[in-house]
Every structure is written in C-alpha cells, then in structure tokens.
ROPA-518787 format. One line per 8 residues: their letters; for each residue z, x, y of C-alpha. Coordinates in steps of 0.1 Angstrom, whole numbers, plus 5000, padded with zeros to 4 digits. Example, Ala and Ser with C-alpha at 12.3 -4.5 7.8 and 13.67 -1.06 7.14 Angstrom:
2
AS = 5078,5123,4955; 5071,5137,4989
% end
This chain:
114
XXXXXXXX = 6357,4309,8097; 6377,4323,8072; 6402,4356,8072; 6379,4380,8056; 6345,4364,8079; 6371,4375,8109; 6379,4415,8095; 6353,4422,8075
XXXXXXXX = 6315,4431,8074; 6291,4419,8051; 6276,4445,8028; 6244,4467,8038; 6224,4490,8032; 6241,4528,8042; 6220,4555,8059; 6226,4589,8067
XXXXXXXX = 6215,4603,8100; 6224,4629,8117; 6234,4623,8154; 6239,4643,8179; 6279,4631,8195; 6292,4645,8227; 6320,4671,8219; 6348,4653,8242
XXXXXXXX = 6336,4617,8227; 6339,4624,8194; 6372,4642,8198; 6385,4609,8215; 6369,4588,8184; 6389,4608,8159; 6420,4603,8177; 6417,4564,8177
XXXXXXXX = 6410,4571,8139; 6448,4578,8136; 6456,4549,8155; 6435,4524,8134; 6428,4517,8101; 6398,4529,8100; 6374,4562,8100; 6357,4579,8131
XXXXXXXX = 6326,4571,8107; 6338,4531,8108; 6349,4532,8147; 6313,4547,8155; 6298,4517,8136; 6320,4489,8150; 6307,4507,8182; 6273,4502,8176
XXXXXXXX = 6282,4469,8161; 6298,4464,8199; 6269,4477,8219; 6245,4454,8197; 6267,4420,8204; 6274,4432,8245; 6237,4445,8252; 6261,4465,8279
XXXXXXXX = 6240,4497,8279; 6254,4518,8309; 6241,4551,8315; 6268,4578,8326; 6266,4613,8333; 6271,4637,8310; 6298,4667,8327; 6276,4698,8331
XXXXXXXX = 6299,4721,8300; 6296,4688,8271; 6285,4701,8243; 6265,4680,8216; 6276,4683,8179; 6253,4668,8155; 6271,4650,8130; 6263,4636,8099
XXXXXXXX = 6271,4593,8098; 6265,4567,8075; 6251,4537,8097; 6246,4505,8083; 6211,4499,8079; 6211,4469,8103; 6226,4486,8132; 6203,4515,8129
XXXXXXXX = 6168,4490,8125; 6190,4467,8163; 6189,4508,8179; 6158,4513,8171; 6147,4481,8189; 6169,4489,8218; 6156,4524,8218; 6117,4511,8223
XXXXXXXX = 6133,4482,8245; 6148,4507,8271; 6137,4535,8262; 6167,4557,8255; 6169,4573,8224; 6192,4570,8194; 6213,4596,8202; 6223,4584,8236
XXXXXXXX = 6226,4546,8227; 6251,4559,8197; 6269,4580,8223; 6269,4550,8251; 6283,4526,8224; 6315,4547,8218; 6317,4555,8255; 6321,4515,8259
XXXXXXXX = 6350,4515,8233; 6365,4546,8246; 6364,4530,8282; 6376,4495,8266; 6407,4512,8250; 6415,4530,8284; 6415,4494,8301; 6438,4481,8277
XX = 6467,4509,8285; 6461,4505,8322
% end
C-alpha cells in the first residue's frame, strides 16, 4: 500500500444533508479542526468513515440542556448509502449514528491525552 492509499480517500460522490449535531459535539469537532489538517466537515466524515470500519455503535445519554444544531455537511455518498444500512440494521436514525460516530473520535482523542 502506497503513501497516498494510507492518507487519502478515493473520490465520491458528495451529498448535502442537513444533520442535526449536538451543540457541545460539534464545538469539540471544530476545535480538533485547529489541531488537524483538516475541516470539521472532513473530521465528521473520517468519523463516519470510523463508525463504518468499528461497527462500535454505543448509545449514550444525551445531558438534559444539549441542544441540537442542524448543520449543513457534505457526506460522501458511500458513507451516507453504509448509515443508511446501519440505520434499518439497528434502527437508530441518521442523526444519532452521525452524532455517535464523532462521540467515538471525541472519546478516542480524550484516551490518547490520558
């Protein structure tokens, strides 16, 4: 496997959606966005990309005063057709499994500092 097979995606097919993101997780995704090279729009993705390869689809609970922004994303058309499978697979929807994906990375980034 070569450098660019390693770092980069293939291209796809872009959709907009509009999704519904926790107030306090997307605050935390646009901070790492100044830590990586990359956009919340491409750390919400590589979350999805992560919660597609792990299958690790933990439920938490929401704190009573989150708020839900809806926000407009472009997904890559092949993450958003693997949600929509998980979503009739489990039956949680869209908006949850997108906000459970970047729960995993935020939780993943706080392991890493500990």
């Amino acid at each position: 496997m070569g450098v660019l097979d390693r770092y980069l995606l293939k291209r796809d097919n872009i959709l907009r959606k509009k999704i519904e993101i926790d107030n306090t997780l997307y605050e935390k995704v646009v901070e790492l966005s100044k830590v990586y090279d990359a956009s919340a729009n491409k750390i919400i993705n590589i979350a999805i990309l992560g919660l597609i390869e792990s299958e690790n689809i933990k439920l938490y609970k929401k704190p009573d005063n989150e708020i839900s922004v809806s926000h407009s994303l472009l997904i890559r058309e092949g993450f958003y057709k693997k949600l929509e499978e998980f979503r009739e697979k489990y039956g949680i929807s869209i908006y949850r499994l997108v906000n459970i994906a970047i729960k995993n990375v935020i939780d993943e980034e706080k392991e890493k500092k500990s």
